[in-house]
KOLBANU-778366 format. One record per residue (C-alpha): x, y, z. Coordinates in steps of 0.25 Angstrom, whole numbers, plus 5000, padded with zeros to 4 digits. Layout:
# residues N
XYZ...
***
This chain:
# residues 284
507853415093507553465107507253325115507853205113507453065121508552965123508352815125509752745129509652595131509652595145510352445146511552495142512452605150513152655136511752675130511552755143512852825143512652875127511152935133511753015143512953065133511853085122510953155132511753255136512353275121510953305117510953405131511953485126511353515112510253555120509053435118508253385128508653235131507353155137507553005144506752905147506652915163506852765163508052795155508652885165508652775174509652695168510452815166510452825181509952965178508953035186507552995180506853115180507353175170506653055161505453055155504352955157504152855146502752915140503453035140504853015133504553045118503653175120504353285114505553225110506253235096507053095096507253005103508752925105508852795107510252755112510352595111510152485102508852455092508352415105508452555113507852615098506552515100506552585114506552715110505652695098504452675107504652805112505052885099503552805093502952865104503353015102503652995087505053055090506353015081507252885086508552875084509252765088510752775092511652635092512252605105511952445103512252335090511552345080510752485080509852455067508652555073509852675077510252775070511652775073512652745084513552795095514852825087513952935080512952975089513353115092513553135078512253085071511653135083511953275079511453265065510153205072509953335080510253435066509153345060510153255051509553135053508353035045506952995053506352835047505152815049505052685056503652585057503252525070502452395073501152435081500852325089499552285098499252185106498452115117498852125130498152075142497252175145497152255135498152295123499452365119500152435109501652415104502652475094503652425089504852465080505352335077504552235079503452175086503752025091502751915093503251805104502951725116503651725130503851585130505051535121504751395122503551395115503051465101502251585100501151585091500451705083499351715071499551835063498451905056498952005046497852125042496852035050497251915040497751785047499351765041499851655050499851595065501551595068502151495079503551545085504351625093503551755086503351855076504051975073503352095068504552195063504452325058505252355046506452425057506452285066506352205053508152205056507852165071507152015077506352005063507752015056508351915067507051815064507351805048506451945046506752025035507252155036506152275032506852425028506252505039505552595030504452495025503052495029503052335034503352245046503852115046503351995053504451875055504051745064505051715073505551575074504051545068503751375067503351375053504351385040503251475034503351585043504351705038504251845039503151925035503352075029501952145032501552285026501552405035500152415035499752255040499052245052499552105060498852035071499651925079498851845089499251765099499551605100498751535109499751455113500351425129501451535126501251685129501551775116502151915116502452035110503852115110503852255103505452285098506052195108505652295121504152265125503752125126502052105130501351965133500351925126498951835127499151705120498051755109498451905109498451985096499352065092499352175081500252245074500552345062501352445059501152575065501852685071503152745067504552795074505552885066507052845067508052945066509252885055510552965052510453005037511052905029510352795037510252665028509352535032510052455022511452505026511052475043510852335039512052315030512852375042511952325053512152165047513452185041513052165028514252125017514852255010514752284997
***
Protein backbone atom coordinates (compact mmCIF):
# COMPACT_ATOMS: atom_id res chain seq x y z
CA UNK A 1 0.00 0.00 0.00
CA UNK A 2 1.30 3.43 -1.13
CA UNK A 3 -1.63 6.04 0.06
CA UNK A 4 -3.62 5.80 2.89
CA UNK A 5 -6.53 8.48 3.76
CA UNK A 6 -7.33 8.79 7.46
CA UNK A 7 -10.76 10.12 8.92
CA UNK A 8 -10.40 10.63 12.78
CA UNK A 9 -13.55 11.80 14.42
CA UNK A 10 -12.76 15.27 14.80
CA UNK A 11 -15.26 15.75 17.97
CA UNK A 12 -13.08 14.02 19.99
CA UNK A 13 -9.27 15.16 20.79
CA UNK A 14 -8.06 11.39 21.62
CA UNK A 15 -9.49 10.43 18.00
CA UNK A 16 -7.41 13.42 16.83
CA UNK A 17 -4.38 12.60 18.99
CA UNK A 18 -4.38 8.62 17.71
CA UNK A 19 -4.36 10.39 13.63
CA UNK A 20 -1.58 12.14 14.07
CA UNK A 21 0.44 9.12 15.86
CA UNK A 22 -1.13 6.75 13.17
CA UNK A 23 0.01 9.42 10.51
CA UNK A 24 3.20 9.52 11.30
CA UNK A 25 3.63 5.70 11.84
CA UNK A 26 2.45 5.00 8.38
CA UNK A 27 5.32 8.08 7.53
CA UNK A 28 8.01 6.07 8.68
CA UNK A 29 7.05 2.97 6.74
CA UNK A 30 7.18 5.10 3.90
CA UNK A 31 3.22 5.73 2.85
CA UNK A 32 1.71 8.61 1.79
CA UNK A 33 -0.96 9.85 4.43
CA UNK A 34 -3.95 12.01 2.94
CA UNK A 35 -6.43 14.17 5.16
CA UNK A 36 -9.31 15.69 4.66
CA UNK A 37 -8.53 19.56 4.67
CA UNK A 38 -11.40 20.16 6.95
CA UNK A 39 -9.83 17.45 8.91
CA UNK A 40 -6.67 19.27 9.45
CA UNK A 41 -8.50 21.99 10.92
CA UNK A 42 -9.48 20.39 13.87
CA UNK A 43 -6.16 19.03 14.17
CA UNK A 44 -5.13 22.76 14.29
CA UNK A 45 -2.71 21.75 11.51
CA UNK A 46 -2.07 23.76 8.54
CA UNK A 47 -4.84 23.17 5.85
CA UNK A 48 -3.09 23.02 2.87
CA UNK A 49 -1.70 19.95 2.99
CA UNK A 50 -5.50 18.51 2.88
CA UNK A 51 -7.38 17.59 0.20
CA UNK A 52 -10.58 18.98 -0.85
CA UNK A 53 -13.60 16.72 -0.35
CA UNK A 54 -14.15 15.62 -4.18
CA UNK A 55 -10.81 14.86 -4.29
CA UNK A 56 -9.97 12.69 -1.01
CA UNK A 57 -10.42 9.09 -2.45
CA UNK A 58 -8.68 9.39 -5.77
CA UNK A 59 -5.75 7.13 -5.75
CA UNK A 60 -5.91 6.03 -2.51
CA UNK A 61 -5.65 2.24 -1.34
CA UNK A 62 -7.70 2.36 1.99
CA UNK A 63 -9.15 4.44 3.84
CA UNK A 64 -9.03 4.48 8.05
CA UNK A 65 -11.46 5.44 9.89
CA UNK A 66 -10.38 6.24 13.52
CA UNK A 67 -13.91 6.63 15.64
CA UNK A 68 -16.87 4.81 16.36
CA UNK A 69 -19.62 3.15 13.83
CA UNK A 70 -20.31 6.74 13.24
CA UNK A 71 -16.73 8.04 12.00
CA UNK A 72 -16.99 4.32 9.70
CA UNK A 73 -20.53 5.81 8.00
CA UNK A 74 -18.29 8.93 7.47
CA UNK A 75 -15.80 7.47 5.89
CA UNK A 76 -17.92 4.91 3.85
CA UNK A 77 -19.10 7.82 1.69
CA UNK A 78 -15.98 8.39 0.75
CA UNK A 79 -14.40 4.65 0.40
CA UNK A 80 -18.09 4.34 -2.16
CA UNK A 81 -16.99 6.99 -3.94
CA UNK A 82 -13.34 5.77 -4.93
CA UNK A 83 -14.36 2.02 -4.29
CA UNK A 84 -11.18 1.81 -1.97
CA UNK A 85 -11.11 -0.74 1.18
CA UNK A 86 -12.50 0.68 4.82
CA UNK A 87 -11.29 -0.30 7.85
CA UNK A 88 -12.75 0.89 10.85
CA UNK A 89 -10.44 1.12 14.05
CA UNK A 90 -12.54 1.37 17.72
CA UNK A 91 -11.97 4.26 19.51
CA UNK A 92 -15.72 4.66 20.77
CA UNK A 93 -18.36 1.70 22.53
CA UNK A 94 -19.51 -0.46 20.62
CA UNK A 95 -17.37 -0.62 17.22
CA UNK A 96 -19.96 -3.20 15.42
CA UNK A 97 -18.63 -1.89 11.79
CA UNK A 98 -14.62 -1.76 12.99
CA UNK A 99 -12.32 -4.07 12.53
CA UNK A 100 -10.50 -3.99 15.65
CA UNK A 101 -9.57 -1.50 18.30
CA UNK A 102 -6.80 0.63 19.84
CA UNK A 103 -5.08 -1.94 22.15
CA UNK A 104 -4.05 -3.65 18.73
CA UNK A 105 -3.88 -1.17 16.31
CA UNK A 106 -0.22 -1.26 15.53
CA UNK A 107 -0.35 -4.73 15.63
CA UNK A 108 -3.30 -5.78 13.08
CA UNK A 109 -2.16 -2.85 11.47
CA UNK A 110 0.99 -4.39 10.39
CA UNK A 111 -0.69 -7.46 9.08
CA UNK A 112 -3.04 -5.05 7.08
CA UNK A 113 -0.07 -3.71 5.39
CA UNK A 114 1.62 -7.60 4.52
CA UNK A 115 -1.87 -8.26 3.06
CA UNK A 116 -3.08 -10.50 6.05
CA UNK A 117 -6.28 -9.29 6.27
CA UNK A 118 -10.32 -10.28 4.74
CA UNK A 119 -12.19 -7.57 2.25
CA UNK A 120 -16.70 -8.15 2.78
CA UNK A 121 -18.46 -7.20 0.58
CA UNK A 122 -21.05 -4.88 2.13
CA UNK A 123 -24.66 -3.86 0.23
CA UNK A 124 -25.87 -0.25 0.28
CA UNK A 125 -29.25 1.28 0.07
CA UNK A 126 -29.56 3.76 -2.90
CA UNK A 127 -31.89 6.27 -2.20
CA UNK A 128 -33.66 9.09 -4.52
CA UNK A 129 -35.61 11.62 -3.63
CA UNK A 130 -37.57 14.74 -4.48
CA UNK A 131 -36.24 17.69 -3.36
CA UNK A 132 -37.47 21.23 -4.26
CA UNK A 133 -36.22 21.94 -7.25
CA UNK A 134 -35.03 19.14 -8.55
CA UNK A 135 -33.70 15.63 -7.13
CA UNK A 136 -31.03 13.93 -5.06
CA UNK A 137 -29.23 10.88 -4.74
CA UNK A 138 -28.12 9.21 -1.40
CA UNK A 139 -26.25 6.15 -0.08
CA UNK A 140 -26.45 4.66 2.58
CA UNK A 141 -24.61 1.75 4.58
CA UNK A 142 -26.96 1.35 7.23
CA UNK A 143 -30.11 2.59 6.83
CA UNK A 144 -32.16 4.94 5.23
CA UNK A 145 -34.80 6.58 7.76
CA UNK A 146 -38.30 8.06 6.94
CA UNK A 147 -39.44 10.98 9.48
CA UNK A 148 -40.78 14.14 10.08
CA UNK A 149 -39.26 17.32 11.87
CA UNK A 150 -42.12 17.70 14.00
CA UNK A 151 -42.36 15.43 17.16
CA UNK A 152 -45.63 16.08 18.27
CA UNK A 153 -47.45 14.99 15.36
CA UNK A 154 -47.21 11.62 13.19
CA UNK A 155 -45.54 11.05 10.08
CA UNK A 156 -47.24 9.42 7.35
CA UNK A 157 -45.99 7.20 4.27
CA UNK A 158 -47.59 4.87 1.61
CA UNK A 159 -45.28 2.17 0.53
CA UNK A 160 -45.38 0.66 -2.84
CA UNK A 161 -43.21 -2.26 -3.26
CA UNK A 162 -42.21 -3.34 -7.14
CA UNK A 163 -44.76 -0.56 -8.02
CA UNK A 164 -47.47 -2.63 -5.94
CA UNK A 165 -49.22 -0.70 -3.18
CA UNK A 166 -48.15 -2.74 0.42
CA UNK A 167 -49.54 -0.37 3.10
CA UNK A 168 -49.94 3.46 4.02
CA UNK A 169 -47.92 3.59 7.81
CA UNK A 170 -48.82 6.56 10.52
CA UNK A 171 -45.59 7.04 13.05
CA UNK A 172 -42.67 8.41 14.10
CA UNK A 173 -41.25 6.59 10.50
CA UNK A 174 -39.76 3.72 8.59
CA UNK A 175 -36.48 2.46 8.60
CA UNK A 176 -35.00 0.87 5.63
CA UNK A 177 -31.71 -1.26 6.95
CA UNK A 178 -29.23 -2.95 5.14
CA UNK A 179 -28.41 -6.07 6.31
CA UNK A 180 -24.97 -4.28 8.17
CA UNK A 181 -27.58 -1.49 10.04
CA UNK A 182 -29.98 -4.45 10.69
CA UNK A 183 -27.82 -4.28 14.65
CA UNK A 184 -28.19 -0.48 14.80
CA UNK A 185 -31.86 1.90 15.16
CA UNK A 186 -33.64 -1.12 13.19
CA UNK A 187 -32.33 -3.47 16.12
CA UNK A 188 -33.21 -0.78 18.71
CA UNK A 189 -37.06 -0.40 17.09
CA UNK A 190 -37.78 -4.39 17.55
CA UNK A 191 -35.90 -5.23 13.96
CA UNK A 192 -34.46 -8.33 13.36
CA UNK A 193 -30.94 -8.80 12.81
CA UNK A 194 -29.80 -9.76 9.00
CA UNK A 195 -26.00 -11.52 8.48
CA UNK A 196 -24.28 -8.88 6.57
CA UNK A 197 -23.80 -11.24 3.76
CA UNK A 198 -27.40 -11.57 2.56
CA UNK A 199 -28.81 -9.98 -0.44
CA UNK A 200 -31.99 -8.04 1.60
CA UNK A 201 -32.87 -4.99 3.55
CA UNK A 202 -35.10 -4.59 6.16
CA UNK A 203 -37.96 -2.40 6.72
CA UNK A 204 -39.21 -1.74 10.58
CA UNK A 205 -41.90 0.94 11.24
CA UNK A 206 -40.90 3.00 14.00
CA UNK A 207 -43.45 3.58 16.83
CA UNK A 208 -46.07 2.75 13.91
CA UNK A 209 -50.13 3.25 15.17
CA UNK A 210 -51.25 0.13 14.12
CA UNK A 211 -50.52 -3.64 15.98
CA UNK A 212 -50.33 -4.94 12.48
CA UNK A 213 -47.29 -3.12 11.29
CA UNK A 214 -43.86 -5.23 12.15
CA UNK A 215 -40.88 -5.58 10.19
CA UNK A 216 -40.63 -6.46 6.53
CA UNK A 217 -37.65 -8.56 5.25
CA UNK A 218 -37.31 -7.42 1.38
CA UNK A 219 -35.18 -9.26 -1.34
CA UNK A 220 -32.18 -7.45 -2.59
CA UNK A 221 -33.72 -7.04 -5.81
CA UNK A 222 -37.05 -4.98 -4.56
CA UNK A 223 -37.56 -1.71 -5.75
CA UNK A 224 -39.50 0.38 -2.83
CA UNK A 225 -41.29 3.77 -3.48
CA UNK A 226 -42.42 5.69 -0.01
CA UNK A 227 -44.45 8.76 -0.87
CA UNK A 228 -45.04 11.52 1.28
CA UNK A 229 -48.26 12.07 3.73
CA UNK A 230 -50.33 14.90 3.13
CA UNK A 231 -50.64 15.97 6.36
CA UNK A 232 -49.67 19.61 8.31
CA UNK A 233 -46.08 17.94 9.33
CA UNK A 234 -43.11 18.14 7.06
CA UNK A 235 -41.42 14.52 6.52
CA UNK A 236 -37.73 13.88 6.16
CA UNK A 237 -35.14 11.71 5.11
CA UNK A 238 -31.77 10.97 7.20
CA UNK A 239 -29.16 8.60 5.58
CA UNK A 240 -27.01 6.71 8.50
CA UNK A 241 -27.74 9.24 11.07
CA UNK A 242 -25.34 12.27 9.18
CA UNK A 243 -27.51 13.96 6.33
CA UNK A 244 -30.77 14.77 7.24
CA UNK A 245 -32.97 16.49 3.82
CA UNK A 246 -36.56 18.16 4.09
CA UNK A 247 -38.94 16.92 2.20
CA UNK A 248 -42.51 18.16 0.26
CA UNK A 249 -45.49 16.94 2.17
CA UNK A 250 -46.21 14.32 -1.14
CA UNK A 251 -42.50 13.74 -2.12
CA UNK A 252 -41.52 10.23 -3.17
CA UNK A 253 -38.90 8.50 -2.34
CA UNK A 254 -37.16 5.35 -3.84
CA UNK A 255 -35.06 3.06 -2.82
CA UNK A 256 -33.18 -0.31 -3.52
CA UNK A 257 -30.13 -1.81 -3.07
CA UNK A 258 -27.36 -0.65 -5.10
CA UNK A 259 -23.82 0.04 -4.79
CA UNK A 260 -21.27 -1.61 -2.57
CA UNK A 261 -18.24 -0.88 -0.23
CA UNK A 262 -15.61 -3.38 0.96
CA UNK A 263 -14.72 -3.63 4.67
CA UNK A 264 -11.32 -4.65 5.66
CA UNK A 265 -11.82 -7.61 8.74
CA UNK A 266 -8.83 -9.29 10.40
CA UNK A 267 -8.85 -13.02 9.60
CA UNK A 268 -10.80 -14.78 11.88
CA UNK A 269 -13.51 -12.27 11.73
CA UNK A 270 -16.83 -13.75 13.15
CA UNK A 271 -20.47 -11.87 12.65
CA UNK A 272 -21.89 -14.32 15.18
CA UNK A 273 -19.08 -14.09 17.74
CA UNK A 274 -19.44 -9.86 17.38
CA UNK A 275 -22.71 -10.20 18.50
CA UNK A 276 -22.40 -12.62 21.27
CA UNK A 277 -19.57 -10.46 22.52
CA UNK A 278 -20.96 -7.06 21.51
CA UNK A 279 -24.59 -8.02 23.63
CA UNK A 280 -22.85 -10.12 26.22
CA UNK A 281 -24.42 -13.00 25.17
CA UNK A 282 -24.40 -16.10 28.17
CA UNK A 283 -21.46 -18.44 27.72
CA UNK A 284 -21.68 -21.86 26.85
Amino acid sequence: MRRIGLMPNVNKPACLEKAQELADWLASRGIEVRFLREDLRALGLSEVAGTERDAFPHGLDLVISLGGDGTVLRAAQFARAGDIPLLGINLGKLGFLTAFGQDVMYECLQKVLEGTFQLQDRRMIECRLEVRGGSMVLHALNEVVLGRKSTQRMASYDVYINGQYFDSYDGDGLIFATPTGSTAYNLAAGGPIAEPNLSCFIMTPVCPHSLAARSVVLSGNDRITAVAGMKEVRPTVSVDGIEEVGLEPGSRVELELSGRIRLVKTPDYSFFRLIREKFRLAEE
